[in-house]
N, C-alpha and C positions, 0 to 999 in steps of 0.2 A: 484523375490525380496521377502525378508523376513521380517516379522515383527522385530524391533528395538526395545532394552530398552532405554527409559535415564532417568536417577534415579528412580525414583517410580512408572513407568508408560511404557507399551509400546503402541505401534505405527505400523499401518500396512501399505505400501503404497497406494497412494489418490490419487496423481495427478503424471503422469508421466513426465520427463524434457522436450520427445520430443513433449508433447500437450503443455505444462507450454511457452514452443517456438514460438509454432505455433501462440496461442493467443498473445502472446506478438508481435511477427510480425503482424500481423493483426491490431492489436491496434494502433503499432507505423506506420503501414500506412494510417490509417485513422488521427491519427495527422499530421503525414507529409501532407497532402491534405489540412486536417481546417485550417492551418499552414502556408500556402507555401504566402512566401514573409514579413511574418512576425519572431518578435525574442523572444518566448514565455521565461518567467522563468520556469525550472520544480522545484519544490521544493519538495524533497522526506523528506519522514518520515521515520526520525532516529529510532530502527537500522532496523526494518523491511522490509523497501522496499529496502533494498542500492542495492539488486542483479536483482530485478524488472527493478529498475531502470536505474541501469548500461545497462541492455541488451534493455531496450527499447530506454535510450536516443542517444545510439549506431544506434541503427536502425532509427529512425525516418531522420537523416542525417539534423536537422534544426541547421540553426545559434544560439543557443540557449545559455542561463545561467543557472546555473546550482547552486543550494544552500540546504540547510538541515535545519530542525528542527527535536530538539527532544523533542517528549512530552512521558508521562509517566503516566499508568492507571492502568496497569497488575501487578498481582501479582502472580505468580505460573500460574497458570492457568484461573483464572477467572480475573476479571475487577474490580480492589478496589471502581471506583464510584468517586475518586480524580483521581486530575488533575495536574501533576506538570511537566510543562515548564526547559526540562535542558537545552537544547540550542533552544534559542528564535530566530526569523528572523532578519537577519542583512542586508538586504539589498533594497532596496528603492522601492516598488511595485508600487508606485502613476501611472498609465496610462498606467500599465506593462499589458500583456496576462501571469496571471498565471496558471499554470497546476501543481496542485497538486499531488504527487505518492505515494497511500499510499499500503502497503501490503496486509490491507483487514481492510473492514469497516461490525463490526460487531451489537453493540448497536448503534452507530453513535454516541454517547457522545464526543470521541476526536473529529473526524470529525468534529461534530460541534462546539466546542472549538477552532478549528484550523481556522474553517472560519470567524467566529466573528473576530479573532484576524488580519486575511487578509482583511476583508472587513472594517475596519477602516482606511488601506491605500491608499485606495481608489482604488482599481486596474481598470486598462478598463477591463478585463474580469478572470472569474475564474472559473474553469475548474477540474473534481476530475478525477482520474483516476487510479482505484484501481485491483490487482491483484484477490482478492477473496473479495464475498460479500455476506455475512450471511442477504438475505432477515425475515428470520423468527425469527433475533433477533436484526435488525432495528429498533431501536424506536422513529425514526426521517427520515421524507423525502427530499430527499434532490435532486432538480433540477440540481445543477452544477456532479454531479455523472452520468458522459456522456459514461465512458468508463470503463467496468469489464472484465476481464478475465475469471472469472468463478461465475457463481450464488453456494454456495455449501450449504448445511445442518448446522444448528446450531450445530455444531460439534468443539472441540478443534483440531487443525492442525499447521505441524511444519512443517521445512524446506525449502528451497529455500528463505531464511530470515528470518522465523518466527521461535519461538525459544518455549523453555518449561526449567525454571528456567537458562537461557543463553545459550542453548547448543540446538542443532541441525540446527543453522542457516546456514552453511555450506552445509547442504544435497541439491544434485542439482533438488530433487524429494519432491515431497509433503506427508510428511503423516500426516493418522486421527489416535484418540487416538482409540485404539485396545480394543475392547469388548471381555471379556475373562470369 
């Protein structure tokens, strides 16, 4: 594999599809276990997780619901600090088992934005369950963050849903931005 341009920037490959797999099967079987007998909502975050989440809720094999939100924080490449809600939760969490899917929890800002807004509907339980996790630019701890696929470096990363000005969410591999 070679490094990739998209627009102003290239990218060298980070995460390969068949580890990006592995984890995710691993993951969606420790839900399917916390899980079993129960009908969890997963609620993924718009657009980032959509291919996370496809391939986990696939795996886990639960009777489950399935819903979206999208919030919005990014701008190019870094994290504007606002917060704005395009598609809000539309459906009834009160005494629900939610599990949350997010792409990668990096400042934790959205994250904690997202659960403020879950935890006013009282759910019985909730649940974070995120593809990559930037510990070293975390600037919030967060208990329900039970399940990561990868710890990675405070580094910019596209593909397999994460994107760089809209484009590269399509790549079924993960890259970091390329030092040159």
């Amino acid at each position: 594999m070679t490094t990739i341009k998209i627009d102003d920037k290239s990218f060298e490959p980070y995460l390969l599809y068949f580890q990006i797999e592995a984890r995710v099967a691993a993951i969606a079987q420790q839900i399917k276990i916390d899980y079993k007998d129960r009908q969890p909502i997963f609620l993924g975050v718009l657009s980032g997780s959509f291919f996370f989440m496809a391939d986990l809720v696939k795996q886990t094999a639960l009777d489950a619901e399935i819903n979206f939100v999208k919030l919005a924080s990014y701008e190019g490449a870094k994290s504007s600090g606002k917060m704005e809600v395009q598609l809000g939760i539309h459906t009834d969490l009160k005494n629900r088992d939610v599990i949350i899917v997010e792409d990668i929890v990096d400042t934790g800002h959205t994250l904690q934005y997202l659960l403020d807004l879950i935890r006013k509907e009282k759910p019985a339980s909730v649940r974070v369950c995120s593809l990559l996790y930037k510990p070293a630019a975390c600037q919030i701890q967060f208990d329900e963050l039970q399940n990561v696929g990868f710890e990675i470096p405070n580094e910019f990363v596209l593909g397999y849903g994460l994107d760089y000005n809209g484009k590269g969410r399509n790549l079924r591999d993960i890259y970091r931005l390329a030092v040159i």
